[in-house]
C-alpha positions in Angstrom: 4.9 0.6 9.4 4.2 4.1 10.4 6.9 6.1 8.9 6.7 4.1 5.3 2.3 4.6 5.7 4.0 8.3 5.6 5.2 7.8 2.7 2.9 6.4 0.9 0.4 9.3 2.0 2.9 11.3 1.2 2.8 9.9 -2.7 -0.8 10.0 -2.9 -0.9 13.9 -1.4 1.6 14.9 -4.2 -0.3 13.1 -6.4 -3.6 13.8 -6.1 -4.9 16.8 -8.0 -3.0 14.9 -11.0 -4.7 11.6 -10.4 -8.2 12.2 -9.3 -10.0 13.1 -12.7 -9.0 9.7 -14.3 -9.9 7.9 -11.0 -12.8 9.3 -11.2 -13.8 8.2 -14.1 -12.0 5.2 -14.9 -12.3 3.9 -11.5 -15.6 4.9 -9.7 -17.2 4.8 -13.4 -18.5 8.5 -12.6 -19.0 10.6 -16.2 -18.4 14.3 -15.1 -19.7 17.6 -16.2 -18.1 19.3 -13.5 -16.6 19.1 -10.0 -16.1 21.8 -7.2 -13.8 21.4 -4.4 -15.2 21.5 -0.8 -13.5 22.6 2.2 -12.5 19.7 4.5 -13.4 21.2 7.8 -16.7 18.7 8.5 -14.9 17.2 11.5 -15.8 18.0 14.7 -13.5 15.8 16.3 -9.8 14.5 15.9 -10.1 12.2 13.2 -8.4 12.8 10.0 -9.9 14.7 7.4 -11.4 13.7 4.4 -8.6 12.9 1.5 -11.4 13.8 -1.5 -14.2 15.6 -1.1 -16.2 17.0 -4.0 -19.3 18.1 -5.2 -20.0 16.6 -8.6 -22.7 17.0 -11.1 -22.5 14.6 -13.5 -23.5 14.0 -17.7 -26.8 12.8 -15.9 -27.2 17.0 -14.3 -27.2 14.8 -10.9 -25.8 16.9 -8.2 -24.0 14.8 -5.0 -20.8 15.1 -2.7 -18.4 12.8 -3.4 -16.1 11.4 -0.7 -12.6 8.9 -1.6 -10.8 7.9 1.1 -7.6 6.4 0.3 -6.6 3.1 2.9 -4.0 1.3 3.1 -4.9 -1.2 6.5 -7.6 -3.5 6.6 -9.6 -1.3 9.2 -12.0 -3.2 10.7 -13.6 0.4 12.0 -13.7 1.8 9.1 -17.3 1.6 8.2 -18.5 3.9 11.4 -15.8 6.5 10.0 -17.8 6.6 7.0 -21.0 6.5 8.7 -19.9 9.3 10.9 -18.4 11.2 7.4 -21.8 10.3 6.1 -24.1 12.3 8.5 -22.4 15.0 8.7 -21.7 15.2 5.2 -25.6 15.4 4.6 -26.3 17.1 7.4 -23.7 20.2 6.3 -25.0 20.0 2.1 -28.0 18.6 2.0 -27.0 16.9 -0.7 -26.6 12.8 -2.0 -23.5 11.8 -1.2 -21.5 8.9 -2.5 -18.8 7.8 -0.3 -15.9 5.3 -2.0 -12.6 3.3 0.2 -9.7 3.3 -2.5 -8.0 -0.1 -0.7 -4.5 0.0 -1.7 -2.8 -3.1 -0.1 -1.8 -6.2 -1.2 -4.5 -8.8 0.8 -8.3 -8.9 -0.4 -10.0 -6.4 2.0 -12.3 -8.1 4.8 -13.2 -4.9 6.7 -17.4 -4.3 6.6 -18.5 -2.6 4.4 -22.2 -1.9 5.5 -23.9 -1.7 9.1 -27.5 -3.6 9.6 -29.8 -2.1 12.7 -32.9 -1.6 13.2 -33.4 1.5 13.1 -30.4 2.2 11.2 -29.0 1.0 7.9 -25.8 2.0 5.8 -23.1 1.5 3.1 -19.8 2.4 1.1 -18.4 1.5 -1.6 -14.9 -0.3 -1.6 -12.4 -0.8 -4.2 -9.2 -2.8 -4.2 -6.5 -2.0 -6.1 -5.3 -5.4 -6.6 -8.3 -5.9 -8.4 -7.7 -2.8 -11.3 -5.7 -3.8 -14.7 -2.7 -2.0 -14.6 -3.0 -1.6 -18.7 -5.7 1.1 -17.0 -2.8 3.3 -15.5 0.1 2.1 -18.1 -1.6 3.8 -21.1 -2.3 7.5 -19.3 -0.1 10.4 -20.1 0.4 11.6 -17.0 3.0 9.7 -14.6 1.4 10.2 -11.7 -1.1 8.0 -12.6 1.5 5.7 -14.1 3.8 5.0 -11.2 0.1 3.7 -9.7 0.4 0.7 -11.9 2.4 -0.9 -9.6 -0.4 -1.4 -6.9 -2.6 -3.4 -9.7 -3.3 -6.7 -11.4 -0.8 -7.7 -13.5 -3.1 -10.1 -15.2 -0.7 -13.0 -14.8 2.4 -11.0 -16.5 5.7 -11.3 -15.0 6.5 -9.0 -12.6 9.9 -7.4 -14.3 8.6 -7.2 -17.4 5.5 -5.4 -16.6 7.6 -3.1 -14.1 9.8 -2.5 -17.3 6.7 -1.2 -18.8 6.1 1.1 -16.4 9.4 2.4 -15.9 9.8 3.4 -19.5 6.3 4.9 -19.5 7.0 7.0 -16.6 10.0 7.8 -18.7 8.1 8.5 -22.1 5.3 10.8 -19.9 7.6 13.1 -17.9 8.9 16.6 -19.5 12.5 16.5 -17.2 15.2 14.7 -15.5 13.8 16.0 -12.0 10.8 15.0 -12.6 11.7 12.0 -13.3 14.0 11.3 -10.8 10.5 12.0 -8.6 8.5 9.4 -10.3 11.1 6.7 -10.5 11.7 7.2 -6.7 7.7 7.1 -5.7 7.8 4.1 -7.6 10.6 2.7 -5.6 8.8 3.2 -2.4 5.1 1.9 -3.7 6.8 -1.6 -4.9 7.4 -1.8 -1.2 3.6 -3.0 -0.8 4.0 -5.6 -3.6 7.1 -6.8 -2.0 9.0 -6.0 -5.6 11.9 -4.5 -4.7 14.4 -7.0 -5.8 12.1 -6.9 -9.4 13.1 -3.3 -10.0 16.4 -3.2 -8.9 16.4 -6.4 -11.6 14.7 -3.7 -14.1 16.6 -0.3 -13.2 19.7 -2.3 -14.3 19.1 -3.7 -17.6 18.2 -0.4 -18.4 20.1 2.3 -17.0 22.1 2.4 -20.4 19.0 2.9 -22.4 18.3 5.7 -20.4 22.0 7.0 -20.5 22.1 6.8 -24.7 18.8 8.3 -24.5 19.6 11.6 -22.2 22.8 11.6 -24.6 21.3 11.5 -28.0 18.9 14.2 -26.6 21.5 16.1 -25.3 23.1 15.7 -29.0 20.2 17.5 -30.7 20.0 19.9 -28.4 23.5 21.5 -29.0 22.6 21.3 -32.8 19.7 23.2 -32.6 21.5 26.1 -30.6 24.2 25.3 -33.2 21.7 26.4 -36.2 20.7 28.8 -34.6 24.1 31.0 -33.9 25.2 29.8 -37.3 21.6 31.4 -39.0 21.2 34.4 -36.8 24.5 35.4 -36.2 28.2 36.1 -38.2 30.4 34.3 -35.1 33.1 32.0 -36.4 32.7 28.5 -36.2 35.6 28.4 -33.2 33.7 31.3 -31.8 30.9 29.4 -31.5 32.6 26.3 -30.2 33.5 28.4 -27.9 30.6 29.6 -26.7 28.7 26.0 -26.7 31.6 24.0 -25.4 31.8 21.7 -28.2 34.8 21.2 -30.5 35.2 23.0 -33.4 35.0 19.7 -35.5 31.1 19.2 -34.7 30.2 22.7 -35.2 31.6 22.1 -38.5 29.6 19.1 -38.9 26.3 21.0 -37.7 27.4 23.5 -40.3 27.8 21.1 -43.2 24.3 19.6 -42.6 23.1 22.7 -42.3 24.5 24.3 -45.8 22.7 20.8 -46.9 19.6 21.5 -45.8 19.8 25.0 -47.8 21.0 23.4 -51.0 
């Protein structure tokens, strides 16, 4: 489990500055004015650092550090990490803070969430990702937030259709192949946690041709366009220009014909 936690950090640290503005509004329910990053040095010790920390004001002029953790085991410690976070969070800004536990497995958390002394009395907040619509990630335009949708509620929808959804969103959001190559394979490593391998496997095959005609079409237009332009800016011959685009000299005859077209 240790190498693919990796990974999955790994996703979420790549992520993060993409992510982070929607979460927190769409997630925590936090309407900003304006955030400030804060350095991560407040341990003292060997634990890990913080994975957000912020100071917020919000549409409200409230001023507070903001603290998300991101966790994938059921940590039954995890309450005195906060509470240590906690001190010396206020301790170092004298400030509120507002601490949250992103849960992203697939079980229903059961780690405390508050601790009940006398002389001593705390609380986070936790969230589980299993409880989250994935429509909430589907409809963003960025795909880092998309590929998220996986780790959701799929409101009772089958599992390869929704993951279908996603897949071609992730395609419709990113601007290159490489970047989508990225997405597609962070997506491949979070179904993982949902045990839905098989499912997109099951999806990346029914449609790997869509994506094929697609890259082709695009392709297509955009050895037209530099087509245009030769044949408006410049006096080259049409096998000149075949030559230079490594097309035949059939379709910059056809680019050439639509083009006259267009003029007339």
């Amino acid at each position: 489990m240790g190498k693919q936690a990796g990974q999955y950090d790994k996703i979420f640290r790549e992520n993060l500055e993409a992510i982070i503005p929607s979460l927190i509004q769409n997630v925590l329910g936090i309407e900003t004015a304006s955030t400030e990053e804060l350095p991560d040095d407040v341990q003292h010790t060997k634990e890990r650092k913080p994975d957000v920390l912020k100071r917020v004001t919000d549409v409200r002029s409230n001023t507070f550090v903001l603290q998300i953790e991101f966790q994938l085991a059921d940590e039954p410690q995890m309450v005195y990490r906060m509470a240590e976070y906690y001190v010396m969070l206020s301790r170092k800004y004298g400030l509120p803070i507002e601490q949250f536990v992103i849960f992203l497995g697939s079980t229903k958390p059961t780690m405390p969430v508050r601790l009940m002394h006398r002389r001593m009395q705390f609380e986070f907040s936790l969230i589980s990702f299993t409880d989250l619509d994935y429509q909430l990630f589907l409809r963003s335009e960025r795909p880092e937030e998309v590929v998220l949708a996986v780790l959701t509620d799929f409101r009772g929808n089958d599992a390869v259709e929704v993951l279908t959804q996603i897949v071609q969103r992730i395609n419709e959001t990113t601007e290159s192949d490489l970047s989508l190559k990225r997405h597609i394979n962070q997506l491949r490593i979070l179904t993982q946690l949902r045990n839905l391998e098989l499912n997109l496997t099951t999806v990346m095959d029914s449609i790997a041709s869509f994506f094929k005609e697609e890259k082709d079409f695009l392709y297509i237009r955009g050895q037209e366009l530099i087509i245009n332009n030769l044949l408006m800016n410049t006096d080259f011959s049409a096998e000149k220009i075949a030559d230079l685009t490594g097309v035949s000299v059939d379709f910059v005859r056809t680019v050439q014909r639509k083009l006259t077209g267009k003029a007339d």
